[in-house]
C-alpha positions as CSV (number, residue, x, y, z in Angstrom):
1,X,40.1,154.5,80.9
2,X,39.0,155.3,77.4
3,X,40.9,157.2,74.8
4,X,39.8,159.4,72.2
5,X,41.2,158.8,68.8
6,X,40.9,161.3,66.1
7,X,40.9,159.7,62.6
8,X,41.8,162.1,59.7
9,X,40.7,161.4,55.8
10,X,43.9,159.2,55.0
11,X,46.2,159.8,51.2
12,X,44.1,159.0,48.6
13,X,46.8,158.7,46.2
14,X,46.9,159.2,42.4
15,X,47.6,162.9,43.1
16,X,44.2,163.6,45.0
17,X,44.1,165.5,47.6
18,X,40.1,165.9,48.9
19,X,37.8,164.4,48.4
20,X,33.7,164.8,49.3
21,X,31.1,163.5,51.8
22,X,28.8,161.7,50.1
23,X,27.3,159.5,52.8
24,X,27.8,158.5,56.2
25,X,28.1,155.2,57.4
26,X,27.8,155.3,61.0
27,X,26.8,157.9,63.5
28,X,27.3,159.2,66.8
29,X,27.3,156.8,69.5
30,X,27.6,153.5,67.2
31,X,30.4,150.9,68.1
32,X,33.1,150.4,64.9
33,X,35.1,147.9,64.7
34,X,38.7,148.2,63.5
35,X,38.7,147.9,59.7
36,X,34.9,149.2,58.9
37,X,34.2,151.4,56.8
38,X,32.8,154.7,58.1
39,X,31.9,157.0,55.1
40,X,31.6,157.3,51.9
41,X,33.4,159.6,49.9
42,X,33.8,160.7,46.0
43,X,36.8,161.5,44.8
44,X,37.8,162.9,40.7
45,X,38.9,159.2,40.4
46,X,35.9,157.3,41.7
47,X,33.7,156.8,44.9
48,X,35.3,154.5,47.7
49,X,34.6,153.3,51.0
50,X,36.7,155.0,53.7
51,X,37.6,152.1,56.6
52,X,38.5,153.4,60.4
53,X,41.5,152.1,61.4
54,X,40.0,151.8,65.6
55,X,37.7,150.2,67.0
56,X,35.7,151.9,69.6
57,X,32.5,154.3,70.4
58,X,32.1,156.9,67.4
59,X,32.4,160.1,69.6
60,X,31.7,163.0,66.7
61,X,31.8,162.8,62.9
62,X,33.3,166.5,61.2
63,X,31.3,167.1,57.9
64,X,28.1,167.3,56.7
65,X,26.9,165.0,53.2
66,X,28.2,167.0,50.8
67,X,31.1,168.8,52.2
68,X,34.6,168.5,50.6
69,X,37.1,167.7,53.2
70,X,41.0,167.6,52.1
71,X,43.1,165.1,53.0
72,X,44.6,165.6,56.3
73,X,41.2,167.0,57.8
74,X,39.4,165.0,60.5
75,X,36.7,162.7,59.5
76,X,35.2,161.0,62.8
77,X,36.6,160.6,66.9
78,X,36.7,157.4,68.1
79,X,36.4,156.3,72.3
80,X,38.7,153.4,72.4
81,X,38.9,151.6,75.7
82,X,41.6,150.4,77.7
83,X,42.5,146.7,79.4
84,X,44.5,148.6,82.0
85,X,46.2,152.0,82.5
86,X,49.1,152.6,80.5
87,X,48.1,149.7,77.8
88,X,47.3,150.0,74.1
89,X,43.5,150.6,73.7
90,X,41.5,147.5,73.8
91,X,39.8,148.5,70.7
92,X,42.8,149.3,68.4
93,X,44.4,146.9,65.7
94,X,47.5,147.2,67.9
95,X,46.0,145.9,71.0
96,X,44.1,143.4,69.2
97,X,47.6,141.8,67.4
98,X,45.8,143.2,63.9
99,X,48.2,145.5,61.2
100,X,45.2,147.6,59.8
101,X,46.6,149.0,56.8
102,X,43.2,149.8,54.7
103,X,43.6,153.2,53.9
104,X,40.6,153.0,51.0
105,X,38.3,150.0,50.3
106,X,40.1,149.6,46.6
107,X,43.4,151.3,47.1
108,X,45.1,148.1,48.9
109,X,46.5,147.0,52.2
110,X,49.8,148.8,53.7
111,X,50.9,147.6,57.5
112,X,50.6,149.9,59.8
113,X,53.5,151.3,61.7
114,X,51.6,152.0,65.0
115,X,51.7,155.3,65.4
116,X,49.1,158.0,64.3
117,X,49.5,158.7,60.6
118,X,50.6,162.0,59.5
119,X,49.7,164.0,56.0
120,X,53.0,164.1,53.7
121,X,53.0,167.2,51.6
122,X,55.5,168.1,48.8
123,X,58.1,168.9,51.4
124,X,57.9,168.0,55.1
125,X,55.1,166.7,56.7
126,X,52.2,168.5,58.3
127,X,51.2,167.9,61.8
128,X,47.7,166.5,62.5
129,X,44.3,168.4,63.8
130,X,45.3,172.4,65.1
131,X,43.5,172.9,68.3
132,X,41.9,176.7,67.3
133,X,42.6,179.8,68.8
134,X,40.1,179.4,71.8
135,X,41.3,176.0,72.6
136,X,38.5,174.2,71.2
137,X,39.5,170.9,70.3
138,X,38.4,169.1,67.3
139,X,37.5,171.5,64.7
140,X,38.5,170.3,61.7
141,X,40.5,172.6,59.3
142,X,38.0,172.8,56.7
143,X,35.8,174.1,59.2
144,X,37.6,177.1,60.3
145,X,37.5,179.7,58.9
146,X,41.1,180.7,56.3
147,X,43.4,183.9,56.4
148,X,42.9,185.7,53.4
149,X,39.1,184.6,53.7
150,X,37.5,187.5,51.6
151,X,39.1,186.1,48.5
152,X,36.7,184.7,45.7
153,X,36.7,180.9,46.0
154,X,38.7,178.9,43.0
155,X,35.2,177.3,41.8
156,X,32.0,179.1,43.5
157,X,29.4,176.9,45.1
158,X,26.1,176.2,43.4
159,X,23.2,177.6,44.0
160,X,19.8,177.2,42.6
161,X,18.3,180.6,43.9
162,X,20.3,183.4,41.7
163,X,22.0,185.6,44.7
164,X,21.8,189.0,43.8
165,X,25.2,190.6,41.7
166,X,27.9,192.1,43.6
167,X,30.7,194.2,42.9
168,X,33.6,191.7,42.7
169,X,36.0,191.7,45.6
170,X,39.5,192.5,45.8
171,X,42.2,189.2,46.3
172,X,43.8,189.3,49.4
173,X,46.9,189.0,47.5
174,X,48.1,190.9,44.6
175,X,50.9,190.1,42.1
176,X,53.0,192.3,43.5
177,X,55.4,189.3,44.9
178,X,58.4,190.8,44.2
179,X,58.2,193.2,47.4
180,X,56.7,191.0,49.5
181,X,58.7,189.6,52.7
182,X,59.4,186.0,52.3
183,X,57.2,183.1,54.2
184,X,59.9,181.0,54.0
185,X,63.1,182.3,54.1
186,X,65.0,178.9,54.7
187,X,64.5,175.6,54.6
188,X,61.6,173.5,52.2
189,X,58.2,174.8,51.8
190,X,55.1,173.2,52.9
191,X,52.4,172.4,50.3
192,X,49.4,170.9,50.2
193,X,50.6,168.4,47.4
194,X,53.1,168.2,44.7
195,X,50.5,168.9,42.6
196,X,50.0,172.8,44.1
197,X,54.1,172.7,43.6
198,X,53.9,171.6,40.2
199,X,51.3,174.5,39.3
200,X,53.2,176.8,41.3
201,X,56.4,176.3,39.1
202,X,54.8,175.9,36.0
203,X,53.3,179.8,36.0
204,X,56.6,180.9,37.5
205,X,55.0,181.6,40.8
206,X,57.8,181.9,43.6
207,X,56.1,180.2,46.8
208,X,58.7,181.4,48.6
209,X,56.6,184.7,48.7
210,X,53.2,183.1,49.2
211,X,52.2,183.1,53.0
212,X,49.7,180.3,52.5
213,X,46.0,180.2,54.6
214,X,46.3,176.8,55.4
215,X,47.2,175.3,59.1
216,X,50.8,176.4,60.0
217,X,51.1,177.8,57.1
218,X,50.5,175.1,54.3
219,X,50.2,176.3,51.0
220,X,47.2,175.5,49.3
221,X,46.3,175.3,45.7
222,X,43.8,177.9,46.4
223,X,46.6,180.6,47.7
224,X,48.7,179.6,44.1
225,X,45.2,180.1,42.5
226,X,44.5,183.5,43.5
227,X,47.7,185.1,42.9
228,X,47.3,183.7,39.1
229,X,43.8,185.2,39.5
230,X,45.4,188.6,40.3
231,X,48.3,188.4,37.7
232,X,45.9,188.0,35.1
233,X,43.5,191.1,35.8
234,X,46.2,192.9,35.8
235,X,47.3,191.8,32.3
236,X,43.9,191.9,31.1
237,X,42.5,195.5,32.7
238,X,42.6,198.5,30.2
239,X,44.4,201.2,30.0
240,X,43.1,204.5,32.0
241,X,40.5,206.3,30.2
242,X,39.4,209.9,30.1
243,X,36.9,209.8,33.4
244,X,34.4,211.0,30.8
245,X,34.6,208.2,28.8
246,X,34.4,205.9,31.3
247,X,30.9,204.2,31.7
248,X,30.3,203.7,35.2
249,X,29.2,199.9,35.6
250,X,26.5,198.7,38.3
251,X,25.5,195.7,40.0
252,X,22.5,195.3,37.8
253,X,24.9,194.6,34.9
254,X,26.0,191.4,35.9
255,X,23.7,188.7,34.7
256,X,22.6,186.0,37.5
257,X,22.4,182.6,36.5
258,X,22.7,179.2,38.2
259,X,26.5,178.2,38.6
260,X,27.7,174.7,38.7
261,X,31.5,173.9,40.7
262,X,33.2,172.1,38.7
263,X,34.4,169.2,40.8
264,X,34.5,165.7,41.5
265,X,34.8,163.8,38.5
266,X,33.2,166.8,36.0
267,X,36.6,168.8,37.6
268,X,38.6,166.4,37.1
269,X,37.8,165.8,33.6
270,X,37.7,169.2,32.8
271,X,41.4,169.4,34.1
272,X,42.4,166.4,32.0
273,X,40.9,167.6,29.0
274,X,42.2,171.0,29.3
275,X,45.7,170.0,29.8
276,X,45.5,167.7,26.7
277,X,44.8,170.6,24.7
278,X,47.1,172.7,26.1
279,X,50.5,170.3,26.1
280,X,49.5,167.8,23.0
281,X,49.9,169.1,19.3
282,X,47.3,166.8,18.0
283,X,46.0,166.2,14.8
284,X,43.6,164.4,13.5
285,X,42.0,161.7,10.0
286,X,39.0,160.1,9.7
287,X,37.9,157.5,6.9
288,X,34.4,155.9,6.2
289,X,34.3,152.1,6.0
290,X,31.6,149.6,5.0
291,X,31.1,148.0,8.5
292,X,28.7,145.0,6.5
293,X,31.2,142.2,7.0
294,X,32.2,143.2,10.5
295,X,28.1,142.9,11.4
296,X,28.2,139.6,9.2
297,X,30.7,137.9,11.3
298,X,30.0,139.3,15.1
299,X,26.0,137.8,14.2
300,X,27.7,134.4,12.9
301,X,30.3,134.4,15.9
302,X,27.0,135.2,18.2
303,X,24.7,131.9,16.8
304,X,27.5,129.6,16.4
305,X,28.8,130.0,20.7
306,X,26.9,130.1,23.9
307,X,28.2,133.8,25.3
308,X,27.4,136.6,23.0
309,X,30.4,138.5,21.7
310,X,30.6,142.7,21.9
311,X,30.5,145.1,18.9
312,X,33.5,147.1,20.7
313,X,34.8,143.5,21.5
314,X,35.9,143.7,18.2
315,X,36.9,146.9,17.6
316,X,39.1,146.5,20.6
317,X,40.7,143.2,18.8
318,X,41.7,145.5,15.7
319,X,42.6,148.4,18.0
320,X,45.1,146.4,19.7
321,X,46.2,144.5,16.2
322,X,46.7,147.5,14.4
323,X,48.7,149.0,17.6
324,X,51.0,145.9,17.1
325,X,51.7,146.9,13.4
326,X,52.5,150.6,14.3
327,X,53.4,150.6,18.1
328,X,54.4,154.7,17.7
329,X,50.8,155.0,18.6
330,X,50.8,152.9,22.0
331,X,53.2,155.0,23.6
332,X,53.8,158.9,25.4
333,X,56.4,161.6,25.4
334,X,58.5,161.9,28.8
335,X,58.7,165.7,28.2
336,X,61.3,166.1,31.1
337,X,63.9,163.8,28.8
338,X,62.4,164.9,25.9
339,X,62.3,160.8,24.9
340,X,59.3,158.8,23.1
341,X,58.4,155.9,25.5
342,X,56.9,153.2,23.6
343,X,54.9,150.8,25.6
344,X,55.4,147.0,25.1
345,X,51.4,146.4,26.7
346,X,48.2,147.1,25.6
347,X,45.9,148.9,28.1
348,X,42.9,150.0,26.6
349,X,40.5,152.8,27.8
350,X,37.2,152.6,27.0
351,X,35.2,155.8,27.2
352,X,31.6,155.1,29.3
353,X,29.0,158.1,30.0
354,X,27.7,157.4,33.7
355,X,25.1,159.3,35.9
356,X,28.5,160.3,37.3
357,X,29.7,161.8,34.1
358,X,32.3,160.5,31.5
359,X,34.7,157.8,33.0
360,X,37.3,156.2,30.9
361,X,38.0,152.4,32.8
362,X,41.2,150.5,30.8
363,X,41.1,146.9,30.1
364,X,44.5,145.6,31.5
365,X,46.8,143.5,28.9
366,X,44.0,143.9,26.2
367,X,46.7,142.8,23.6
368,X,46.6,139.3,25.2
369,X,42.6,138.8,25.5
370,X,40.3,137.4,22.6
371,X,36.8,138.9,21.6
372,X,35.1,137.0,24.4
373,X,37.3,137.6,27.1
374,X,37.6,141.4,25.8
375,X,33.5,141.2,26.0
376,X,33.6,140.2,29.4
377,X,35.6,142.8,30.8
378,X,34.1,145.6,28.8
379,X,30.7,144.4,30.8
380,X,32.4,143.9,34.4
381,X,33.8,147.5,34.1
382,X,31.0,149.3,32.6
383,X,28.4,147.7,35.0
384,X,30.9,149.1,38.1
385,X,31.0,152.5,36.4
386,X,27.7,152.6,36.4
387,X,27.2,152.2,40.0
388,X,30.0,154.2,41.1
389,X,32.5,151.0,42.2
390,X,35.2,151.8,40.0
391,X,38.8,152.2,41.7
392,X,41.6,154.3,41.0
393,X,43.1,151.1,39.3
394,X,40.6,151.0,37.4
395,X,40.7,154.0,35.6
396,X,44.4,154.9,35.5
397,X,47.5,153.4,33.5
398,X,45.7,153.6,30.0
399,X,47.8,153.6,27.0
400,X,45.6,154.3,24.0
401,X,41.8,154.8,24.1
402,X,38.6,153.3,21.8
403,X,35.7,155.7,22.2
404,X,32.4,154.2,20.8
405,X,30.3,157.7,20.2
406,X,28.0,156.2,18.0
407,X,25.9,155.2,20.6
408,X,24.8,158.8,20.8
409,X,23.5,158.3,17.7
410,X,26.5,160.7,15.6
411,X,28.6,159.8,12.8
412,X,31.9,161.6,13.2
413,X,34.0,163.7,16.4
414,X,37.5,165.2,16.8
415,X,38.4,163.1,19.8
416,X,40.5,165.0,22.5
417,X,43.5,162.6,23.5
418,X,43.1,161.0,27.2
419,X,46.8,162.8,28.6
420,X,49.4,161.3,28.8
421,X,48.3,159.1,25.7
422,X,49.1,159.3,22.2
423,X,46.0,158.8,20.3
424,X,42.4,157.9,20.8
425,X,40.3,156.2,18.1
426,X,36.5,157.3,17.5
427,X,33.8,155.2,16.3
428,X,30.8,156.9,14.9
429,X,26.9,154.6,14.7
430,X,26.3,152.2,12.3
431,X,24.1,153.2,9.4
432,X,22.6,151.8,6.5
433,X,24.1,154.4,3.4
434,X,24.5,154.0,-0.4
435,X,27.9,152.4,-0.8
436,X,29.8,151.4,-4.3
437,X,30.5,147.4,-3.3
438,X,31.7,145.1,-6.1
439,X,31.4,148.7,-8.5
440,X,27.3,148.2,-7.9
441,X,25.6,150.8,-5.7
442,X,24.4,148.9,-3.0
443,X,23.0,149.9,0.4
444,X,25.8,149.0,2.8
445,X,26.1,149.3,6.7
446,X,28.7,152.4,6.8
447,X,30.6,154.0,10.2
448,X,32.8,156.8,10.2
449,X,36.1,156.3,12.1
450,X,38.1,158.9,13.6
451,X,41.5,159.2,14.7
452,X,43.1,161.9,16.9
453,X,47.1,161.5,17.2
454,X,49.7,163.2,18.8
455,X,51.5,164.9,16.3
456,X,55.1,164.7,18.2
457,X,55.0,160.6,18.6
458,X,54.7,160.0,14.5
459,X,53.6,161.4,11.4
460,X,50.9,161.5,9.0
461,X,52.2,158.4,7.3
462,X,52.3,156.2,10.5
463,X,48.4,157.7,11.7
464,X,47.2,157.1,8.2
465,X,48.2,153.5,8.1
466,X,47.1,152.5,11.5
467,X,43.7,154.1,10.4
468,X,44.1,152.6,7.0
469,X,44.5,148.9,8.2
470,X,41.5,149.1,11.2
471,X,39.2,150.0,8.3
472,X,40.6,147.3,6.1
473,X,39.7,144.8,9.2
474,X,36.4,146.4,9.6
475,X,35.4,145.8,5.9
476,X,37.2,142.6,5.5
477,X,37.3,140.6,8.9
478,X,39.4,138.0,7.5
479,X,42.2,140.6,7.3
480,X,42.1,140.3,10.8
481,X,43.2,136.3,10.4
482,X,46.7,137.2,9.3
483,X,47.9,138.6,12.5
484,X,46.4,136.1,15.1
């Protein structure tokens, strides 16, 4: 007798918590095996294989290409036949002796415990699928349709025809939480992720009061979202005017124009960013140096071995020399101790512009790498950025970033620091410039170099000395010599 399992987009991890279709890899009606991968999804880390973990008959997949599911929701049903009544299904890694533990192609293995999983939030755990009111069963959450629906979503849809303007509509919550009955009047409250709890407590919002729109209640960080939404119209709407002053405003005032979610990894790196600038005093110097020498020795390095060795190769080689010499840089603040937690490894971020947008993938241990095995991984992770491989591994941990701008073809930047880091260092192009060298004007190869630092980790002093000694490397290689 067979037996319909219902598999549910698993944790994704690193704080995620949806993630969107971006193609299917099996239909209705096709047989999985336990362990394959299903569909396709893109997160704000990276785009990852999602593996089913029974085998069976694919009996309906809940999405479309496109749609953003969060996690918890249901992704596909699986048939799963039986050996005999009562037994584990034939096609399930229990039956077949197997542990399948492959939440995400990428994310590693965890042994399965056997049972069906269930999403942890912040607090408790929520239940699986909710049959809906009718008794339908199988309708994912993200299908149905939300209390509180005639709120204005957190990031509106795009849409390449311009709809016509509307008057805006009121939230279904207003700030007035003060009055309101509590959800929860006992006991934790459920949350879509620590993430939603995190926001919540940073803007002082109580979700004690919040009655959330998700299944059984479950806050989402769309309910936090729209009280902040309501809080700040409030603080930001006039005071009453004379009626006759009062210009009455229509439809036809609001401009149309085509509107972009921000999402996936432009969301997420809008978020990063954002924060950055909103918790990290930075500051930032910038020096010109005569790059002539540097160029000199990469083309000598380049004819004298067989694999070619990496402008940013060795800029990375300084980066992480330099960091040795003033380590205040290679570290972050612990803002709940209030402590400055300097890092005793190297992992070094490397911004790279993708069709997906800007990703920033960190070379592991680059302290303890030369120029050609720094080249090597610089061209492994760029080549899987560019076709979308990359892995949460792969683009977390970082502990100071090198961004090579000059390959746009500018000479100079502010850099905004990659949160939680300390500093980023900017690398303008390469030109050919009038340059004073051996007091003769002489045309020289010049680049601009830029450093951003957080202000709380060090001082002027420290910044301008780790600047100071990268550009002495830069125009004189061999300074390079006395720390190898």
């Amino acid at each position: 007798m067979a037996q319909v399992l219902e598999f549910k987009l698993p944790d994704l991890g690193e704080g995620l918590t949806e993630a969107e279709i971006v193609r299917w890899l099996v239909a209705v009606g096709d047989v999985v095996a336990v362990d394959q991968p299903v569909v396709e999804v893109e997160t704000a880390k990276a785009m990852v294989e999602v593996p089913c973990p029974y085998g069976g008959v694919v009996t309906a997949r809940f999405g479309e290409e496109g749609t953003e599911l969060p996690v918890g929701a249901p992704l596909i049903t699986v048939a799963v036949g039986s050996d005999e009544p009562g037994g584990e299904p034939a096609g399930s890694a229990e039956a077949a002796g197997e542990e399948s533990g492959n939440v995400l192609v990428g994310y590693g293995t965890r042994a399965s415990s056997g049972r069906r999983r269930r999403v942890r939030t912040g607090l408790g755990v929520v239940p699986g699928s909710t049959p809906v009111a009718d008794g339908s069963p199988g309708t994912p959450p993200a299908s149905r349709p939300r209390a509180g629906a005639s709120r204005p979503p957190a990031f509106p849809a795009a849409s390449h025809t311009p709809a016509p303007a509307t008057p805006a509509r009121t939230p279904a919550r207003t700030p007035d939480r003060v009055d309101a009955p509590p959800a929860h009047a006992d006991g934790p409250v459920a949350v879509i992720s620590p993430l939603v709890r995190r926001i919540a407590r940073d803007n002082g919002v109580d979700l004690r009061t919040l009655h959330g729109s998700g299944p059984d209640g479950l806050i989402l960080r769309a309910d936090v979202e729209d009280v902040l939404r309501a809080e700040a119209a409030v603080r930001e709407r006039p005071a009453a005017a004379p009626a006759a002053l009062v210009t009455p405003v229509t439809p036809a005032a609001s401009p149309a124009g085509h509107r972009i979610p921000l999402k996936g990894v432009r969301g997420a790196v809008a978020d990063k960013l954002a924060r950055s600038r909103r918790e990290i005093p930075d500051a930032t110097c910038w020096v010109d140096a005569d790059a002539t020498e540097l160029m000199r020795a990469r083309a000598a390095m380049n004819a004298a071995g067989a694999s070619k060795i990496s402008l940013l190769a060795l800029l990375a080689r300084i980066c992480t020399a330099a960091l040795a010499r003033h380590p205040e840089l290679n570290s972050y603040v612990d803002t709940e101790a209030r402590e400055i937690v300097q890092l005793d490894q190297v992992h070094l971020g490397f911004a790279a512009q993708t069709p997906r947008g800007l990703v920033v993938p960190v070379v592991r241990d680059a302290h303890a790498r030369d120029a050609e095995g720094l080249t090597g991984e610089f061209a492994r992770l760029t080549e899987l950025a560019r076709e979308g491989r990359l892995t949460p591994a792969d683009l977390t941990g970082g502990t100071f970033t090198l961004n090579n701008y000059g390959v746009f073809g500018v000479d100079g930047s502010t850099p905004i620091i990659n949160h939680p880091e300390a500093a980023m260092l900017g690398v303008g192009r390469i030109v050919p410039k009038p340059w004073v060298h051996e007091g003769e004007l002489a045309v020289r190869q010049v680049v601009q170099l830029s450093l951003t630092f957080d202000h709380r980790v060090c001082d002027g002093g420290t910044a301008g000395g780790f600047l100071r000694y990268v550009a002495d490397c830069v125009e004189q290689p061999a300074v390079l010599l006395r720390t190898l």
